[in-house]
C-alpha positions in Angstrom: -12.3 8.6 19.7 -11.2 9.7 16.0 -8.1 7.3 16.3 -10.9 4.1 16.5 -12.4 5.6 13.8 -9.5 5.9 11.7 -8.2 2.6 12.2 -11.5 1.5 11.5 -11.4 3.3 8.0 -8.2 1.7 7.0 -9.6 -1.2 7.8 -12.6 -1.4 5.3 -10.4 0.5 2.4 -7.7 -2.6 3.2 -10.4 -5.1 3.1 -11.7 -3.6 -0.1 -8.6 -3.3 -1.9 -7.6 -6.7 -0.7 -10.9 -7.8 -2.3 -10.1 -5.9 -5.6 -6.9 -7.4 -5.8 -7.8 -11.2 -5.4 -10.5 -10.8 -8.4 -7.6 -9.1 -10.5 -5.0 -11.5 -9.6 -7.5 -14.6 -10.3 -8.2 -12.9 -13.5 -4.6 -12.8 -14.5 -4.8 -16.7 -13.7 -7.7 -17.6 -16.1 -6.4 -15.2 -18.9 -2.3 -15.3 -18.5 -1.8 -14.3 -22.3 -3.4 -10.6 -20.6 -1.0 -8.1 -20.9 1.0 -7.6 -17.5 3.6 -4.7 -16.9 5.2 -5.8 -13.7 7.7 -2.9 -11.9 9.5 -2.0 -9.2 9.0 1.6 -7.8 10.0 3.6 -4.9 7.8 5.0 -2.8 8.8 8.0 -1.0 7.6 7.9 2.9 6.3 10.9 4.5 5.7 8.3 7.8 9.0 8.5 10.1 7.7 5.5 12.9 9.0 2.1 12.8 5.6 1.3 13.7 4.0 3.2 11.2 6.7 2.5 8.4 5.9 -1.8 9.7 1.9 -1.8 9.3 2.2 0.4 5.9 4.7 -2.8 4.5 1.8 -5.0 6.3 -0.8 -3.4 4.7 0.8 -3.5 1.0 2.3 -7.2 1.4 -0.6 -8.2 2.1 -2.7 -6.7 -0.9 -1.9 -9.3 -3.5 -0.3 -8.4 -6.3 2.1 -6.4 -4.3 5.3 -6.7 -2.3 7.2 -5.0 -0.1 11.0 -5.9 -1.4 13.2 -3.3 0.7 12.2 -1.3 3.0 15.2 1.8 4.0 14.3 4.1 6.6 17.0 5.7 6.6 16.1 7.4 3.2 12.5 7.1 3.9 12.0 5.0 1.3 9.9 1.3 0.1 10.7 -0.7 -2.7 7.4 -2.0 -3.8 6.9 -4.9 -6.6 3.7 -4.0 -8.5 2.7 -7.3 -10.1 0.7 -5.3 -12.9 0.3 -1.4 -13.5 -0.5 1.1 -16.1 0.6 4.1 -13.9 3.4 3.2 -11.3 3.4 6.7 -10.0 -0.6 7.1 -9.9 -0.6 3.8 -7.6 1.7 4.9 -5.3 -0.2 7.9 -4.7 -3.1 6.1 -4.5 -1.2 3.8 -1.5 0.5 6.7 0.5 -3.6 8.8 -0.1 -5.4 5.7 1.2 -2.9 4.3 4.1 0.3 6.1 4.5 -1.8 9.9 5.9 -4.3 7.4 8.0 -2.0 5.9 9.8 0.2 8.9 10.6 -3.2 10.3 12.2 -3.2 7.1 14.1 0.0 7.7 15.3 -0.2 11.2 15.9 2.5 12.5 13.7 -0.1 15.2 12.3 -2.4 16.4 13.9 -6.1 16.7 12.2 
């Protein structure tokens, strides 16, 4: 039962951030003299499943914005391309807080 509701959860915070990203992005578009501070940061994965490592690179490709550009398991790493950020390593905190713990619950590599 918690798994439905977990997967639920990350659900609503992906739509929401997806909807948060699209006004950003279309913002960006009607003002494009804005200041922008693209990068490209590494995010260190706690997650160990091919699934789980998959539906996290989902979840941020499709946050616009953002891209997945490497992904090495092997190290337990992403590559993410942020297309604007004034704190790389507060985002990615923000991405492994909101996703990455959620859907280790959902795929039972902790236990709640």
């Amino acid at each position: 039962m918690m798994r439905v509701v977990w997967v639920v959860e990350v659900l609503l915070k992906f739509a929401w951030d997806f909807c948060v990203a699209v006004l950003q992005v279309v913002s960006w578009v009607f003002r494009p003299n804005r200041f922008m501070n693209p990068v490209i940061v590494r995010l260190p994965l706690d997650i160990k499943s091919e699934w789980g490592i998959w539906w996290l690179s989902l979840i941020i490709f499709l946050i616009p914005g953002s891209m997945v550009i490497r992904v090495r398991q092997d190290l337990g790493l992403l590559y993410v391309h942020l297309l604007h950020t004034d704190d790389a390593d507060k985002d990615m905190e923000v991405l492994k807080s909101r996703f990455e713990y959620k859907l280790r619950l959902i795929l039972g590599e902790v236990k709640s």
